[in-house]
Each structure stands twice: as C-alpha cells, then as structure tokens.
N, C-alpha and C positions, 0 to 999 in steps of 0.2 A: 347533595353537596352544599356548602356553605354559599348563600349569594356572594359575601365579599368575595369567597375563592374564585364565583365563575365572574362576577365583573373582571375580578384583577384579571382573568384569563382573557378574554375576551379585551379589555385594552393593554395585553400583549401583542394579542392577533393581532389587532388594527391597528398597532405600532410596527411590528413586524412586515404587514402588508404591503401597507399603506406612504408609511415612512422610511423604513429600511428597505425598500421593495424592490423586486425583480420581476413585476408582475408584467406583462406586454400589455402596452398601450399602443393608439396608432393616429394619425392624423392624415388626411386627405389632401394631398399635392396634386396641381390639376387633373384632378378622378382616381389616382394613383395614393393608396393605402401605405403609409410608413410605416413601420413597427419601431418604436422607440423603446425603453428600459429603462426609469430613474432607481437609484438607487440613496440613501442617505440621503443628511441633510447637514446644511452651513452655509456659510455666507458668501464663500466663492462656488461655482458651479465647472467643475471639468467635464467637459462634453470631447468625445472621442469618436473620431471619423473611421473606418476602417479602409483598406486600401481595396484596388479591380478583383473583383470575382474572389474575393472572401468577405467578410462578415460580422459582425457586433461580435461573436463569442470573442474571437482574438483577443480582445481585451478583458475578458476573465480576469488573470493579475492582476490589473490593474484595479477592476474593479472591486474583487477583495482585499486591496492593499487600502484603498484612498477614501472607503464609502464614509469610513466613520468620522474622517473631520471634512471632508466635503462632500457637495453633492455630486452625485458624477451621474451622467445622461449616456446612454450609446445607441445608436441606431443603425438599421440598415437599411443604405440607402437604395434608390428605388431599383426593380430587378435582382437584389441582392437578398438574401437571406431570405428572413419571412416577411419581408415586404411586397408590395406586388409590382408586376412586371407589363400593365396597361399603359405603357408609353411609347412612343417613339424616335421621342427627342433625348436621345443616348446622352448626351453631352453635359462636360465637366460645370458651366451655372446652370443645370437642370437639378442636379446633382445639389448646387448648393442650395437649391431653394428648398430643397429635404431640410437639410440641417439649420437654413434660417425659419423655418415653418415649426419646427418642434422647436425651437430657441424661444419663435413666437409664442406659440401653444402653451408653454410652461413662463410666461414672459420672467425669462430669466436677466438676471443682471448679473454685473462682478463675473464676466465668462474667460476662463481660459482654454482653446480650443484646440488637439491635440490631434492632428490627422496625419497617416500614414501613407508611405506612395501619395499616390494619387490621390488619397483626401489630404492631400498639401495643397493642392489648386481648389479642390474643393473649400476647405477651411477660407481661402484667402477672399474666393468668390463671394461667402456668407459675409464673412468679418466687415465688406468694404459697404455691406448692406445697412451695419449698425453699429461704427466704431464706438460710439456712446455707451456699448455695453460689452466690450472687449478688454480683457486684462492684459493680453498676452496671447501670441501664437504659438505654438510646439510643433514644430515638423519631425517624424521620423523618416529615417533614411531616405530623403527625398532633396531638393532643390541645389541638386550635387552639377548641376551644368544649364546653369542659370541661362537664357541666351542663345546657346549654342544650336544653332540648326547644320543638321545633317548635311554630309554631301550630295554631291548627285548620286554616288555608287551605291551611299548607304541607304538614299530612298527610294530608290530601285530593291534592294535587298529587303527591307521593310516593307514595300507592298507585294513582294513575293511571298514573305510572310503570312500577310494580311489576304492572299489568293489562298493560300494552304487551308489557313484555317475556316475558311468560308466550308473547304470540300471536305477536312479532316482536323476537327476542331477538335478534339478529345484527345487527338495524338501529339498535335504540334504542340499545344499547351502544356500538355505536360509535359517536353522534353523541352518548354523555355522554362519551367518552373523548376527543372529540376536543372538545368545547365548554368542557367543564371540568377538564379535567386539564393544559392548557398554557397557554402563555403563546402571545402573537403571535409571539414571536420565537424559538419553538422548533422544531429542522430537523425540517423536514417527512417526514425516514425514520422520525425517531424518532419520530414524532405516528403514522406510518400503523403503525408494527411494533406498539407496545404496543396500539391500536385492533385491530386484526387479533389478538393473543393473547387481549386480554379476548373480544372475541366469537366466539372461537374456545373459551373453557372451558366445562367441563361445567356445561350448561346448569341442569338442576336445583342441584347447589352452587352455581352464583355467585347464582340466583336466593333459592333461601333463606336461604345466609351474608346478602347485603346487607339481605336484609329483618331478620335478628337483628341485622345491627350497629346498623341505625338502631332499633331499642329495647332499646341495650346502656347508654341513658345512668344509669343510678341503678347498674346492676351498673359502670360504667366507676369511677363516684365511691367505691363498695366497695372497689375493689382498687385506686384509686390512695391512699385513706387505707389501708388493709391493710399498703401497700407497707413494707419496713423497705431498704430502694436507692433512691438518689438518683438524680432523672429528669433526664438531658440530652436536649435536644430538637434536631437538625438540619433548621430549618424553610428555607424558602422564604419568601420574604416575599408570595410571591403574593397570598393572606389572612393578615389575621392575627390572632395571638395574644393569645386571652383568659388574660392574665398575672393576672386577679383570681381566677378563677375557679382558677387551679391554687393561686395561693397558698392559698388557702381550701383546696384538697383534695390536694395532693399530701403527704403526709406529713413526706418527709423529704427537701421541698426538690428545686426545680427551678434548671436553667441552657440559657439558650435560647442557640445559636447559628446564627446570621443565616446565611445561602450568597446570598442577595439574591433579587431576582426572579424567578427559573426557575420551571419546571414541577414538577411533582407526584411527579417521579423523578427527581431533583438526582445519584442516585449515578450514575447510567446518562449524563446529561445534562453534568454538570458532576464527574467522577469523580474529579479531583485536586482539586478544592478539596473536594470530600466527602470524601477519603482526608482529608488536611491539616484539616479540623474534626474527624473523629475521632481522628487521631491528635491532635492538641489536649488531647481530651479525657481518651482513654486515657493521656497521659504524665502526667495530672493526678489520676490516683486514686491 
C-alpha cells in the first residue's frame, strides 16, 4: 500500500480516537475509579451529569447532536455504570467531587454543566467549587420544589419507603419507576428499560444516595444562592414549577424551558426537541 495512503489512515485513526473519541477513560476519586467519555472538540465544554441509578449512556442524543461544535464530557458517577462502587460515602458533594475531579483532570474551562434529577444538586455542588470556569448551569426536570420540606405524614411515608427497599429493593424500584417517572403516554420500552436499569443499580448507593437527597433541602437552597451562573431549567411539565421559590433563591437568576408533558427523561424520550431547547440556550450565552 502506498505510505501516504497508510499515514493518511493512521491520522484518521488518531483523529477519530483520540479527538472525536468515545474511548473510556477514568480518574481516581478517593480510591474510587470514575469512568468518564470525551467526545469532540471546541471552545465551550458540555459535561452532563446523569440522574440516581441510571448512567452516562442516557445521553447518547445528545452526544451525537453536540460533539461536532463542542466538546462534550459524560461520566458515571461513583456506584453507577462502569464506575466503581468502593465507597461509602453515598452522598450528593461525594457525587460532586466525581464531576469536579474529571473537570479537574481534563482542566477544562468555558463549562456548561447539564445535569438531571439528582445531578442538579450534583452539578450545583461541583460548580460552587470553580465559578471561574462555569458558563452556565442546565438543570433537567429537576429543582421543581425549591425549599419545600415534607410533612410529618409524608416522612413517615418516605421512610416506609426507604424500609421496603432495604428488604425488597428490585420490586419497590421498579413500581416507583414505573408509577412516577412517566406519563401514560410514554412507550412502553422505554418505561420497562430505565425500570430494569434503576433496579438493577448497586443496591447500597441508590439506597443511601435517595435517602441524602431527600434531606438535601437547606444544603440545595445553599448552593443555589452560592451559585455565581445562571440556572436554565429543561422541565417537563408533568409537575410543576415552583417559580416563587427559585426566585427567592436562585441567585443569579433562572430561565425555565417548557418541552410539554413527557416523562422524567425528555432527553432519552423526546431527544430533538431536547437537543433544539438546549441548543436554544447555548446560542444564547
């Protein structure tokens, strides 16, 4: 074969590898193995959180919507995916020190940070670590009851909960996954795939993460006044948004956009009009 044909080949490959790449990498959070994923390259960096007991793939979409004009990062954080599960310390800034450690690792600048559920506390925890390199936050269907702590009845009911799934973890997850995470009208693969992932995660993490998130509310209201980036929120209208309660605590200003009535995973579910609201946003910073 001709040399120039195999060099040109060859920095194909290590263009394709190396810079368009999906290759697993990983980085060491106290003893605890991250597995991250860069993909593309440019001058802003989208790094995307995934939400309790699912996983970096969910953002697939996204990732082959956004690689080619920016960089985009995804990982899973610790106990989740193919990360490892050598911890103890279940809790939502355990969680952020994943995503500020690969932030580190890659020292990225120009960041917009894009986390769902529960990597909304997540995201906010990293962010107040290094506003210096923060563009913008992006919450999906998350920070919809800013504040609001539960009653007496309902935390009674929530730790009857949290008793079930200690003795019958695989059942009650899935029948919260599938009762309150969708809508009627959402297909039914994708009702049974994410039901089958969550109760398929390491059992200890998703059971102590859920238990810290639901008394992360006074730490949530911390770090969303902390915050010095502006909150955009990618909600579902399934529930809604307590718009009092952020103005009162988000700092530096929120902007909600609507994707309608879907499920609890709009990117996965509805992924061009999730592409198309963030790209929205992003042409707007």
């Amino acid at each position: 074969m001709n040399r120039k044909i195999i060099a040109s080949s060859l920095i194909t490959l290590f263009y394709l590898t190396f810079v368009h790449s999906n290759y697993a990498q990983s980085v060491a959070v106290d003893g605890t193995k991250i597995e991250y994923r860069v993909y593309g390259d440019g001058d802003t960096t989208l790094v995307f959180i995934h939400g309790w007991a699912i996983d970096q793939s969910y953002w697939q979409s996204q990732v082959d919507h956004f690689h080619e004009n920016y960089q985009v990062v995804t990982l899973d954080l610790a106990g989740h995916g193919q990360s490892e599960s050598d911890r103890e310390d279940w809790t939502i800034p355990a969680f952020g020190k994943d995503v500020l450690s690969v932030i580190d690792t890659l020292h990225l600048t120009n960041v917009v940070i894009i986390g769902h559920s529960m990597g909304g506390d997540v995201m906010l925890e990293a962010a107040t670590q290094i506003p210096e390199r923060i563009i913008a936050l992006v919450g999906v269907d998350n920070f919809k009851d800013v504040g609001t702590l539960p009653s007496e009845e309902e935390r009674k009911q929530t730790e009857s909960v949290f008793e079930m799934m200690e003795t019958n973890f695989a059942e009650v997850v899935d029948g919260y996954a599938r009762s309150m995470l969708f809508t009627p009208e959402s297909d039914s693969l994708l009702v049974a795939s994410v039901a089958q992932d969550m109760k398929s995660a390491n059992q200890a993490m998703a059971i102590s993460s859920i238990k810290h998130l639901f008394g992360y509310v006074e730490r949530e209201i911390d770090l969303l006044e902390q915050s010095s980036a502006k909150l955009y929120l990618i909600q579902s209208d399934a529930l809604p948004t307590d718009t009092v309660a952020l103005t009162q605590h988000a700092a530096k200003g929120f902007e909600i956009f609507s994707v309608g009535e879907v499920s609890h995973y709009p990117m996965v579910e509805i992924p061009e009009v999730f592409n198309n609201t963030l790209e929205e946003i992003l042409s707007g910073l």
